[in-house]
C-alpha positions as CSV (number, residue, x, y, z in Angstrom):
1,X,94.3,107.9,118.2
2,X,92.3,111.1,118.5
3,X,91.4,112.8,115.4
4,X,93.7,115.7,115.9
5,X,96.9,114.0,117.0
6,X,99.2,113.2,114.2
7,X,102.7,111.6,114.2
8,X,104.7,112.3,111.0
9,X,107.8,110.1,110.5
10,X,110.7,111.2,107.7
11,X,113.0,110.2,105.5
12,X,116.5,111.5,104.5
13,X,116.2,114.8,102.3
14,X,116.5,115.2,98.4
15,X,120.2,113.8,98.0
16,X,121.2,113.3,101.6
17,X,121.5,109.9,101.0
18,X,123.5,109.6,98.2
19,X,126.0,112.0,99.3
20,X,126.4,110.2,102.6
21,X,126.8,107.3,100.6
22,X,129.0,108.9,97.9
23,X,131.3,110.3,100.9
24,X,131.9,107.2,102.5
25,X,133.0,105.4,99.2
26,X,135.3,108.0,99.1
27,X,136.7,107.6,102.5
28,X,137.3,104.0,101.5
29,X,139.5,105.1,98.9
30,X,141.7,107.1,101.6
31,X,140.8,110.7,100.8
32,X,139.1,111.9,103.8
33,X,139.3,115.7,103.2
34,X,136.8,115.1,100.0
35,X,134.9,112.6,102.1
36,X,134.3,115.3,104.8
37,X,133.4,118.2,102.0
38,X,130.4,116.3,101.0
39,X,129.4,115.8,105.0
40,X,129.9,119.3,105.8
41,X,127.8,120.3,101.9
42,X,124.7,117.8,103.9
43,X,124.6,119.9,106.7
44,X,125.2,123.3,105.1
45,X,121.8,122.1,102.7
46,X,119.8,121.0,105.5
47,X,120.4,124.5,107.2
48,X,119.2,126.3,104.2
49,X,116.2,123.8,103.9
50,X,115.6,125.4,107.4
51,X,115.8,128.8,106.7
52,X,113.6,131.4,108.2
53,X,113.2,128.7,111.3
54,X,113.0,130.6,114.7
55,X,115.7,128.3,116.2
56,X,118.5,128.8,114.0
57,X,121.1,128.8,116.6
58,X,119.8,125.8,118.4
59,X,119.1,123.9,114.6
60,X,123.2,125.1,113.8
61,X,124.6,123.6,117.3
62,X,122.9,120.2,116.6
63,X,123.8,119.9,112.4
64,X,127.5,120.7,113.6
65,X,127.3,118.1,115.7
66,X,125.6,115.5,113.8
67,X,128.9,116.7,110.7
68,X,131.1,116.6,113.6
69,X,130.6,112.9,114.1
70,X,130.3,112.1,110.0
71,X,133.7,113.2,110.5
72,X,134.9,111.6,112.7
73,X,133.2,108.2,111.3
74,X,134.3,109.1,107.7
75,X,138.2,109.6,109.1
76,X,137.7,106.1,110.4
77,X,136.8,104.6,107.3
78,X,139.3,106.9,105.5
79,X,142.4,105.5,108.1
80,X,141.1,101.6,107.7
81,X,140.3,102.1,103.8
82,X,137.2,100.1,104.3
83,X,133.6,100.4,105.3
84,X,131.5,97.4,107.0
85,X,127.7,97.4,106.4
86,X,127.4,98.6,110.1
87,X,129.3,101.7,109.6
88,X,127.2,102.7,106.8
89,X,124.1,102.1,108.6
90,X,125.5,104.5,111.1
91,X,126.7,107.0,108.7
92,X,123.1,106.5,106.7
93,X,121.4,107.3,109.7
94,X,122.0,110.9,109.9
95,X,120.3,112.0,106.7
96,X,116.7,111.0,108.2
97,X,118.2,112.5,112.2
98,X,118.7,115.6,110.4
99,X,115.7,115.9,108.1
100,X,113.8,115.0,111.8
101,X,115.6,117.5,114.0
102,X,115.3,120.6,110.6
103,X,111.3,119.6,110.5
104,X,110.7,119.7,113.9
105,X,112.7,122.9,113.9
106,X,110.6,124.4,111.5
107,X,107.4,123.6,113.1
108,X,108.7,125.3,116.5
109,X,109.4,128.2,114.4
110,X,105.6,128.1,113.3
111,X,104.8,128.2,116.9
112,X,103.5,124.4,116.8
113,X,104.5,121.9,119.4
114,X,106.5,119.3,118.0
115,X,109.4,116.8,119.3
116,X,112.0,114.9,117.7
117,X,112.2,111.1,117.8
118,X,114.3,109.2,117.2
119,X,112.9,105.7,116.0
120,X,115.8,103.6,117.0
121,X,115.0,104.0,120.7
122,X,111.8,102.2,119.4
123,X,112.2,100.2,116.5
124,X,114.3,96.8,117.8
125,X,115.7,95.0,114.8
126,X,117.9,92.0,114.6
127,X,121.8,93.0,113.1
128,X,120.9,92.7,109.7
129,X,122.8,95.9,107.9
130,X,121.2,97.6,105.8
131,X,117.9,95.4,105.8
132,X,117.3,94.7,109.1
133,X,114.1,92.6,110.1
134,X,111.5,93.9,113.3
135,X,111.3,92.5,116.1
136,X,107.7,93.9,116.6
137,X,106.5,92.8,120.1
138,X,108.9,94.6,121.3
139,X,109.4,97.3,118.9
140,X,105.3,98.0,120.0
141,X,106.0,98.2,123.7
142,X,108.7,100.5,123.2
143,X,107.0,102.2,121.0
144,X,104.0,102.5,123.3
145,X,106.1,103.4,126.5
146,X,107.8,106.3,124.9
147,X,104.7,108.0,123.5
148,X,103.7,108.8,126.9
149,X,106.6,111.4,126.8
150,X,105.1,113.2,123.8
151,X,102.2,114.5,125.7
152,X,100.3,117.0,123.5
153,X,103.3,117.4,121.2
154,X,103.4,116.2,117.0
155,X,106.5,113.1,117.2
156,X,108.7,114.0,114.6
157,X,109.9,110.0,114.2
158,X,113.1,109.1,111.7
159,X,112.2,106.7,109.5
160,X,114.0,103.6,107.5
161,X,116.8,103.1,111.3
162,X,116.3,100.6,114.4
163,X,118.4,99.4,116.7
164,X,119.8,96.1,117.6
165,X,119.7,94.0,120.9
166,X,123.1,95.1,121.9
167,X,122.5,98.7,121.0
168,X,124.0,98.7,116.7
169,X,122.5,101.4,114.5
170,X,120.4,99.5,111.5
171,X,118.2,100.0,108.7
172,X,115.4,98.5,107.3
173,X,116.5,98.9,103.8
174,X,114.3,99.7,100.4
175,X,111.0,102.0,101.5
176,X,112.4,101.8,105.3
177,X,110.8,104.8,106.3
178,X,107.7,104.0,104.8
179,X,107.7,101.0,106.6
180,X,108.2,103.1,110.0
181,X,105.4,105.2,109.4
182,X,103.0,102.1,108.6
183,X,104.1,100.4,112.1
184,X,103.5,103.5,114.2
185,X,100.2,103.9,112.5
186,X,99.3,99.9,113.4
187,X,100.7,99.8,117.5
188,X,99.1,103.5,118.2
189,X,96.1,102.7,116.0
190,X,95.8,105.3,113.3
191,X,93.0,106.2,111.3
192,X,94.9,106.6,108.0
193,X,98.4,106.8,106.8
194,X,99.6,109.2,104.3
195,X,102.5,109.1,102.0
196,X,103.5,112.2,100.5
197,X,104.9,112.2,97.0
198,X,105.3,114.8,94.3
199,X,103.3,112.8,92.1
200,X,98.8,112.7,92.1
201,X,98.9,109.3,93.5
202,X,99.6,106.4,92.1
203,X,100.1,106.6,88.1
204,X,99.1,103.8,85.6
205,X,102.3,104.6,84.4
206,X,105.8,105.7,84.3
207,X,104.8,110.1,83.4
208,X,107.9,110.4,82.6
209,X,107.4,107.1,79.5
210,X,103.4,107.3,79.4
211,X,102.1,111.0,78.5
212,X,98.7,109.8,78.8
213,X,99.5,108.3,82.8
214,X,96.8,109.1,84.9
215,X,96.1,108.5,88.5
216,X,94.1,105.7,90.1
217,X,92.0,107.2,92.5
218,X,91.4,103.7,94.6
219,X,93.0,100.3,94.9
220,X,93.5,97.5,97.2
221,X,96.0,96.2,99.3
222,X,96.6,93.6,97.2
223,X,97.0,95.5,94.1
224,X,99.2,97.1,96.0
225,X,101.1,94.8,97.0
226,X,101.4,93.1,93.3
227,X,102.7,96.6,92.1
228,X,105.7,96.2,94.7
229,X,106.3,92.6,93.7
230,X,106.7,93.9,89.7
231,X,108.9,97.0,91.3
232,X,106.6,99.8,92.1
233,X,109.2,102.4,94.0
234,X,105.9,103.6,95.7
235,X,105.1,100.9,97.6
236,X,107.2,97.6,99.1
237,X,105.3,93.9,100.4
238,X,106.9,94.9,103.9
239,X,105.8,98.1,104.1
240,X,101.8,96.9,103.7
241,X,101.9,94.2,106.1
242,X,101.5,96.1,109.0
243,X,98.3,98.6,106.9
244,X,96.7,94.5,105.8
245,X,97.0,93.4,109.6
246,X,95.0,96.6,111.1
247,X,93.2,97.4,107.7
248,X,94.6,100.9,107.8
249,X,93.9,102.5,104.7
250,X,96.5,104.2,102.9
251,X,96.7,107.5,101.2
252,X,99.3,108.9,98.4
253,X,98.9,112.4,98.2
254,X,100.6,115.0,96.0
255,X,103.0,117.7,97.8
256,X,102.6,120.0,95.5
257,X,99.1,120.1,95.1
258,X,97.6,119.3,98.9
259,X,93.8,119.6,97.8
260,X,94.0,116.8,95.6
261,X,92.7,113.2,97.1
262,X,95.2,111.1,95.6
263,X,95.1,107.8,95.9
264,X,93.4,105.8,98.7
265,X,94.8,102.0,98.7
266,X,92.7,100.0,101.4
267,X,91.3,96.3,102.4
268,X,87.9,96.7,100.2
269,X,89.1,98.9,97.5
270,X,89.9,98.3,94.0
271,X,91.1,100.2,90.7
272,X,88.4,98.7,89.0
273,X,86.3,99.4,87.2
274,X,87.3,100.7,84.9
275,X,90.8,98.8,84.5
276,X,93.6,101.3,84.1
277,X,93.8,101.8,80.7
């Protein structure tokens, strides 16, 4: 939309996920007390990823909440000794709800407008656990209702959860919040998506096989796409549907160095020449 307004969308932080998932394996197995150890350690990390945030009491009030109800979902499995693909979905979803209410935390604390979303009062999916397909017609007029409530704020969307006709928690599965971020960008018309990484863009190979990896400074969708289909974690066919339809380009950019340009993946580009070496 206009060139100032941005909309970021995030995924779970660092380990989030696995713990969540390691804790509700270990519910299964009955031993709840160990189960709720490694909810309470997610919330006690996210808080110190939010340190120095003006709105430390506020930020505290909603992570005990949000390990209030892992609790209470993790002594559900723990009394059942089972999980269902549903629960985890709901259990999953809090790593990206919290890394979306500590970023929009510490963006208040910088004195910048911004406002948690939360993408499943958007993103309607069929009940799919854990890979859920889009319903997009009306994931975009949702999408496009609730923006007017944003006003001149940045959305702070979750990425990687919908929700299901009769109201389930789901996920979209592998690169899910990649794949939120590219469908915001196509129903509110963005000028350019960019994934942040901690790598220069996209490498010609493995840098932690390849010493010599370098970055490719442009490709195409289609490359792109072919990287996914041979298992590039970067990028995932679903994800670039929505960027191929609109001919959004794409950027990969480098976290730890900002400056750099990365790698711009759009409808005309290519990586050659010269072909990666």
């Amino acid at each position: 939309t206009r060139e100032s307004q941005v909309a970021v969308v995030v995924a779970a932080m660092g380990e989030t996920t696995d713990l969540l998932l390691q804790a509700a394996t270990i519910a299964a197995d009955g031993e709840f007390e160990k189960a709720q150890r490694l909810a309470v350690r997610v919330g006690d990390q996210a808080l110190e990823n939010a340190k120095g945030s003006v709105a430390t009491e506020q930020l505290k009030a909603s992570l005990s909440d949000h390990v209030a109800d892992l609790s209470r979902l993790l002594q559900g499995i723990s009394l059942l000794r089972e999980s269902s693909p549903q629960t985890i979905d709901e259990i999953l979803s809090h790593g990206e709800r919290i890394s979306a209410v500590v970023l929009a935390a510490i963006l208040k604390g910088e004195g910048l407008e911004a406002v948690f979303v939360d993408a499943r009062d958007w993103v309607r999916t069929d009940d799919s656990f854990g890979q859920a397909q889009v319903d997009f017609v009306t994931t975009q007029n949702q999408l496009e209702a609730l923006k007017e409530s944003w006003a001149d704020a940045i959305p702070i969307n979750t990425g990687f959860l919908g929700r299901s006709a009769d109201g389930k928690t789901t996920t979209l599965g592998r690169n899910g919040s990649d794949y939120t971020a590219t469908l915001v960008a196509q129903i509110l018309g963005a000028s350019e998506v960019q994934f942040w990484a901690d790598l220069p863009g996209v490498m010609t190979a493995d840098p932690q096989l390849v010493s010599d990896a370098y970055p490719l400074r442009t490709m195409s969708y289609m490359e792109a796409v072919e990287l996914a289909n041979y298992g590039g974690r970067i990028f995932h066919p679903r994800t670039m549907m929505p960027l191929m339809e609109s001919r959004i380009p794409l950027r990969i950019l480098n976290c730890k160095d900002p400056e750099d340009s990365g790698t711009l993946a759009s409808r005309g580009a290519a990586a050659h020449p010269p072909w990666p070496r």
